[in-house]
Structures are given as C-alpha cells and as structure tokens.
C-alpha positions in Angstrom: 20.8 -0.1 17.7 21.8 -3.1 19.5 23.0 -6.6 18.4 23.0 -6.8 14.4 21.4 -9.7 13.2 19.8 -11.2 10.4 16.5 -12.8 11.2 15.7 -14.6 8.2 19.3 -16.1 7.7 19.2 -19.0 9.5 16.6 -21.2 7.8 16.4 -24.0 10.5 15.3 -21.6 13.3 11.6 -21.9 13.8 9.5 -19.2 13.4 9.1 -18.7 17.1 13.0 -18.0 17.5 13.1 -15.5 14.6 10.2 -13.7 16.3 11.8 -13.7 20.0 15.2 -13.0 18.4 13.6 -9.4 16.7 11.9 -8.7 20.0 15.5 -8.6 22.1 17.0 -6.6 19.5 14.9 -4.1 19.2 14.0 -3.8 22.6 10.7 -4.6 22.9 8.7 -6.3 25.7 7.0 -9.4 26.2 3.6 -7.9 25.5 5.0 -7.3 21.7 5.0 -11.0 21.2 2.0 -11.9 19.8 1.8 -8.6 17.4 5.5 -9.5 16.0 4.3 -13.3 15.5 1.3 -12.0 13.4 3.6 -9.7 11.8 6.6 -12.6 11.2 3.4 -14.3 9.0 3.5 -11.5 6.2 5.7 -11.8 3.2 8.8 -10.1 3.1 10.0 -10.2 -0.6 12.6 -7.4 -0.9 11.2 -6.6 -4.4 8.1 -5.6 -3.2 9.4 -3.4 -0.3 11.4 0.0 -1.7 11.9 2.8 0.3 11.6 6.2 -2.3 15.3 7.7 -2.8 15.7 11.0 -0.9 14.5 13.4 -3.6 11.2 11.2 -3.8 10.8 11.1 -0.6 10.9 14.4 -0.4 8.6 15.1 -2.5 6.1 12.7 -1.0 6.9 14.7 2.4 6.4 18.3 0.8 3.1 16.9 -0.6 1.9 15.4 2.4 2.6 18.9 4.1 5.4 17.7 6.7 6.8 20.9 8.4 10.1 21.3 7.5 12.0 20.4 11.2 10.3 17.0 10.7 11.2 16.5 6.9 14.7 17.2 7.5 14.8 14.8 10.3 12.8 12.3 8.6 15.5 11.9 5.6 18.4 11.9 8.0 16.9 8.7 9.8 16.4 6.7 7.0 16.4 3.0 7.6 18.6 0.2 5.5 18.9 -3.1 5.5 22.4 -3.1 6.1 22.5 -0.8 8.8 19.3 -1.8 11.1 18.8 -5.3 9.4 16.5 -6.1 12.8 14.3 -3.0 12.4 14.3 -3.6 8.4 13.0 -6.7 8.7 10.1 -5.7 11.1 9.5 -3.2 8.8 9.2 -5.2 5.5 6.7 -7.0 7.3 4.7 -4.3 8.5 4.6 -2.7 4.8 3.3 -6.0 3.6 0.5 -5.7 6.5 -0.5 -2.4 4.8 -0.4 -3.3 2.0 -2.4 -6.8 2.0 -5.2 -5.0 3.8 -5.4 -1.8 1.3 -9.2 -0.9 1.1 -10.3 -2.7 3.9 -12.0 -0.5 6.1 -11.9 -0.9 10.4 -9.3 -1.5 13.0 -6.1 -3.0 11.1 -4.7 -6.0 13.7 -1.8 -7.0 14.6 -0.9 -3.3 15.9 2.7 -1.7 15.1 4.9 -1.9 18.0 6.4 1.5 19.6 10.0 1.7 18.6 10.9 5.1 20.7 14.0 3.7 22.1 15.9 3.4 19.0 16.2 6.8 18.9 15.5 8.7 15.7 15.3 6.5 13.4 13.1 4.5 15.5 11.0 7.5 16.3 10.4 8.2 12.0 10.9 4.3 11.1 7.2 4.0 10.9 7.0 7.4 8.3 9.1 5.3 6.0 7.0 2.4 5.6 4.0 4.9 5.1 6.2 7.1 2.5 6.9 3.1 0.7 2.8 2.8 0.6 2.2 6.3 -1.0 2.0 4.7 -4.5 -0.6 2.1 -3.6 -2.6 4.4 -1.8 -2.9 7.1 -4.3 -3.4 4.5 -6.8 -6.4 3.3 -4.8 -7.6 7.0 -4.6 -7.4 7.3 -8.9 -9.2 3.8 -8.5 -12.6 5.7 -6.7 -11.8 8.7 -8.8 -10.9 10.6 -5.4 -9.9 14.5 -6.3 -6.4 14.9 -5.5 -7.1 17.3 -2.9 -9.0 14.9 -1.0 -6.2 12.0 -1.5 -3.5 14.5 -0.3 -5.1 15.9 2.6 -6.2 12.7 3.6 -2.9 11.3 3.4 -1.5 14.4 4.7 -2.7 13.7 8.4 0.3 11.7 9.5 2.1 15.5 9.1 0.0 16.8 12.4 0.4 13.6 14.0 4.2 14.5 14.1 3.7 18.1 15.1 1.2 16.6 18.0 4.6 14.2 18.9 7.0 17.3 19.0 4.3 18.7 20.8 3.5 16.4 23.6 7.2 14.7 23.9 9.8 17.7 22.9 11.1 15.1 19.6 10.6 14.8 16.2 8.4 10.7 15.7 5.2 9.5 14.9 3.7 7.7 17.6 0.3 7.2 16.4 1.1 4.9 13.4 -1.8 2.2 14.2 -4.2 5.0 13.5 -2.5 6.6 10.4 -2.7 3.3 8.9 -6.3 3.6 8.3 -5.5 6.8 6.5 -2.5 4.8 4.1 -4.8 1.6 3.2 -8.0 4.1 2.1 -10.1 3.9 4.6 -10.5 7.9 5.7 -11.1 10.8 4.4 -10.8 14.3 5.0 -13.8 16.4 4.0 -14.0 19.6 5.0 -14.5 20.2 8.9 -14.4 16.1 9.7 -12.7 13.4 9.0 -14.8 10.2 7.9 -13.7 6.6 8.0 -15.5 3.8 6.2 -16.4 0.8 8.6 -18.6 -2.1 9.5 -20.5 -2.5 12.6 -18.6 -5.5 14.3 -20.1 -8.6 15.5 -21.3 -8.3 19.3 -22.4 -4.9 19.5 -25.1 -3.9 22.0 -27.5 -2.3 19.6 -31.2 -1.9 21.3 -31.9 1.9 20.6 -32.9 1.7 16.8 -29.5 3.3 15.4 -26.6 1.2 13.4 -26.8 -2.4 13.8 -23.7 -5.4 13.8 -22.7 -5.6 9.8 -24.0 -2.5 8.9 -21.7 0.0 7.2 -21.4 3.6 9.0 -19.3 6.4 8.5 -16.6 7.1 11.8 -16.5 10.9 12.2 -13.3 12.1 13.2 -12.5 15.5 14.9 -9.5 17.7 13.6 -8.5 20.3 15.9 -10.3 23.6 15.1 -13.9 25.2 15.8 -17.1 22.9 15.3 -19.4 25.8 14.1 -22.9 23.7 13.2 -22.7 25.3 9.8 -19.4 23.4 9.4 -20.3 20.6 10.3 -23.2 20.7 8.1 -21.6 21.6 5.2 -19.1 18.9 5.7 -21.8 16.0 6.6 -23.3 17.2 3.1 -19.8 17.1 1.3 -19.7 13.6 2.7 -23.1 12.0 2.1 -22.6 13.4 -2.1 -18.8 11.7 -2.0 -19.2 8.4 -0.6 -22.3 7.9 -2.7 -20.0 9.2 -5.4 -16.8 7.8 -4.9 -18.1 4.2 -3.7 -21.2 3.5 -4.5 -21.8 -0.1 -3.6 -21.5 1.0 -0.4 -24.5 2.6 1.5 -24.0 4.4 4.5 -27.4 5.3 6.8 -25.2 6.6 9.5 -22.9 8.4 11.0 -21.0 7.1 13.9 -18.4 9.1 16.5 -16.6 8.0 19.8 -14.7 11.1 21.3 -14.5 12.9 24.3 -16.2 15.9 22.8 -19.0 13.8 23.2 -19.0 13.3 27.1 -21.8 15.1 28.5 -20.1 16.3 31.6 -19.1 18.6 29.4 -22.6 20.4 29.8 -21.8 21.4 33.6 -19.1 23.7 32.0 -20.0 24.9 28.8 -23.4 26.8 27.5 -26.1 25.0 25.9 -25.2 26.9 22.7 -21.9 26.5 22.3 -20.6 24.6 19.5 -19.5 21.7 21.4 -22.7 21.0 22.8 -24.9 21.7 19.9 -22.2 19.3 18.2 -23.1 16.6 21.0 -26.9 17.2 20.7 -26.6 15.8 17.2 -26.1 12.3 18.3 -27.5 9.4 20.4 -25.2 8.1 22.9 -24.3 4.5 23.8 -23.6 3.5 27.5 -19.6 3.8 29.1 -18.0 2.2 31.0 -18.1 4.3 33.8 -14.9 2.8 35.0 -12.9 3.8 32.0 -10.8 7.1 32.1 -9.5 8.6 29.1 -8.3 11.7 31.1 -4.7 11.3 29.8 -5.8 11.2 26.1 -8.0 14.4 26.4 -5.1 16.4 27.8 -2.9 15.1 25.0 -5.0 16.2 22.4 -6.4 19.4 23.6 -3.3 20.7 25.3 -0.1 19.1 23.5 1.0 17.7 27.0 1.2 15.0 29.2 -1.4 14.5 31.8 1.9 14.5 34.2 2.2 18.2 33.4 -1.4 19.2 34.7 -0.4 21.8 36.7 1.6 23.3 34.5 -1.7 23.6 31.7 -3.2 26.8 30.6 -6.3 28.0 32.2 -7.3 30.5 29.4 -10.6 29.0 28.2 -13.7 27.8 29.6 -12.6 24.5 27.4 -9.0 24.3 29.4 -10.7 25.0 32.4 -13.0 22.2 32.4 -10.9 19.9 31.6 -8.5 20.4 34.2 -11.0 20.9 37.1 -12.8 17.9 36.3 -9.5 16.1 36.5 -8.3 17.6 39.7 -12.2 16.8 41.5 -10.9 13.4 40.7 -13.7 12.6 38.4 -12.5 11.1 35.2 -13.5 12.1 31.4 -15.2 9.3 29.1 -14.5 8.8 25.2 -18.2 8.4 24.5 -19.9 6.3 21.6 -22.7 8.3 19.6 -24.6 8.1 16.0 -27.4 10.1 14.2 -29.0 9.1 10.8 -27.5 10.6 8.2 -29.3 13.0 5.8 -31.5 13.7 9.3 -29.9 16.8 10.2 -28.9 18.8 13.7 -31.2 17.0 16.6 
C-alpha cells in the first residue's frame, strides 16, 4: 500500500497538502488533483461511514447477485482504517459524495479515481463504499414505493460490471464505479429489456429538431447485453412509462433519450434492415457526432469482453462480431451516437 499516513491528523496542513499527500500515497497522477480536492470538501464523520460486518455484507453481495469468485474476493479485501488509513480516508469521502447526492439524477461530478494499482483491495475498494450505501438506497426505493425486485436488480448491476472486469482484464475489480453510482444514489432502473435513468436536459444543448429541449426531464435508455427483439423493447418502454408515472409522479417524462453505439448507423452497411438492431435504431432521431470521436475501444469492450489491443485475436462468428472488427481494421472508427423518440409514440 505505500507510505501509511493519516491525512486528517495534522490540523495545520492546508487543505491543498492533505489532498497532494493522498494523491502520492495512493499512487495516483496529477490529473486526479482536482477530483480528490472536490472530494477532500465532503464530510468525513466516522459515524456516518460503516462498512457492513462480513456476514452483512454478504448478504448484501448474495442479494445483489455477485458471482461467487467475486464475493469471496470482495470479503477478503476489505478495507480499514487502520490498515489503508490513505485509501480509507478517500473512501469516507467518496461515501459522503453518494450519499449527499442520493436522488439526484444526471452525471454525479467529481468522478472516483481508478485505484487498480493497489492491488485487490484497490480493485473491490469501490464495492465497499457501494455495499456502505445499500441502506440509503433501498430506503430511497421504500420511499417511491419501488417493488423489491426492481430495487434489487437495479442495484444488482454493479454484479456484471465485475464479471465484464474479470472479463476484459483477467482480475476480480470494479472499474466502472462512476457509472454504478447513478445506480446506488436512485437514479436507474432496471425494467425489463432496458435500463432507464432519470435526467435533465443540461444547459447548452443543441436542440433544433423538435425533440427534448435544455431543462426538460427525459428518460436515459440503457442497453443490457442480450437480444433487442421490438416486442421487448416495447413491452419494456410500456413497463416504464406506467412506473415512472407511478413511482414519481411529479416528474413528467415526454421522452426517451439513448447514446450508444448500437445506434451508429454504419451499422446498416452490415446488418439487414430487419434485424433487431436496426429496427431498434429506426425508433429514434439522431443528433449530429463528432465525426472525429472514436469510441472503437469501448465497443470492443462491451461486445467482446476484450481489449481493443486483442483485435486480432476476436471471434468472427456473427455478422455483429464481424462488423465490428472490419470496420475497425478499414480504419474507419465507430461513433456512440445521441438519439430520442417521444415516448407513448411507438416503433418509427
């Protein structure tokens, strides 16, 4: 772990030193600065911050549907204040990040630094402070009357995120822990074939083609792995309209809002016009890309489990696979595109 230090013990050290201090210890960069000086700014009363004991947190793991490899990892890399008193006080602070923002919906900011290189329990660090905040978020769940289906399988998605880690970089860790903090403060649900996140349109947005406009409220459809049949999606575009209007009711929701690659529409020069993924597409209006940007990396990673590094070494046995490699090798890069439709509207 490094040099053991207390951050918070010496009271005369400005708040500048405490937060350069935590950065050499836990070997971050230069570029983590300004995320760990947000972070420093949260409360860290050690009353408020309690990791679950190890039959609790087992439980919590077992109910959030952690496979087994990971759970037994997970409780062997337990974090204390004694022993990793650098990482413990980054994470104080980051529960207290969660936990100020519970309910708000969008982008949380300052992000989470990546805290690989502390080995394991740097890698599962992050599933601690998560496990901590199971209380308040199932509490907010009771609070909207959410079935407990829905609150555990919503919560539950931080368990795949670890199988895609094992997946993509041969360890047990959780390195998408920005993005499962939108699922720990309330903010998505899983229903049925999608995923839906409450959110505001933010200030700034170029909106000149009669869909969702800056301050409006939208729901952010996110794609589990798995088939997109149009009756699936369908039925679960109907589960969603009856629970939001349900389950929060002050807040209206006209449309529904996706940015994924499964919306690039390069994707038509490989697939047939009535496959699912293109009858999924042809439900929404696109915004304009940057036709500069290339999210080719983060396509491979989710669709094959691997590293863009290991291209040649990807399977070839669907059309799906195939396009996506080709395209890469012709050097032509694939785009995380920006669509919506009107909700209650239907398949385009």
């Amino acid at each position: 772990m490094g040099t053991v230090f207390r951050v918070d013990d010496d009271d005369a050290a400005a708040p500048g030193d405490n937060v350069e201090r935590a950065r050499r210890a836990l070997g971050l960069t230069d570029g983590d600065l300004d995320d760990l000086a947000h972070l420093a700014a949260f409360d860290s009363s050690p009353d408020r911050f309690r990791l679950p004991d190890g039959p609790e947190a087992d439980r919590y793991l077992r109910d959030l549907g952690v496979s087994d490899i990971d759970r037994t990892e997970i409780l062997a890399a337990r974090p204390d204040p004694r022993g990793h008193p650098e990482l413990w006080w980054l994470l104080e602070r980051c529960y207290q990040h969660l936990a100020g923002n519970l309910g708000r919906p969008g982008r949380l900011s300052p992000a989470w630094p990546t805290l690989s290189n502390l080995g394991a329990v740097g890698r599962f660090a992050y599933v601690w402070v998560f496990l901590a905040a199971v209380p308040h978020a199932r509490r907010y769940h009771a609070l909207h009357h959410v079935p407990d289906e829905v609150s555990w399988d919503s919560l539950g998605v931080v368990a795949a995120q670890m199988v895609n880690h094992r997946a993509i970089y041969g360890s047990g860790g959780l390195h998408t822990q920005d993005w499962m903090t939108h699922h720990f403060r309330g903010a998505v649900y899983a229903l049925g074939r999608l995923h839906y996140e409450r959110l505001i349109v933010p200030p700034g947005t170029v909106t000149d083609d009669g869909g969702p406009e800056p301050g409006d409220r939208v729901l952010g459809l996110h794609i589990p792995e798995g088939r997109l049949t149009p009756t699936s999606v369908d039925d679960s575009v109907g589960l969603a309209c009856s629970f939001f209007t349900r389950h929060f009711p002050h807040e209206k929701y006209r449309y529904a809002v996706c940015t994924s690659w499964v919306l690039d529409p390069q994707l038509m020069e490989y697939l047939p016009v009535d496959s699912n993924i293109i009858r999924f597409q042809q439900r929404f209006t696109l915004r304009p890309v940057d036709p500069a940007r290339d999210d080719s990396a983060t396509v491979v990673e989710f669709l094959f489990k691997r590293p863009l590094a290991d291209l040649a070494l990807l399977p070839r046995a669907t059309t799906l696979q195939r396009a996506v490699i080709d395209q890469i090798r012709r050097c032509r890069p694939w785009h995380f595109r920006e669509g919506w439709f009107r909700l209650g509207s239907g398949p385009a």
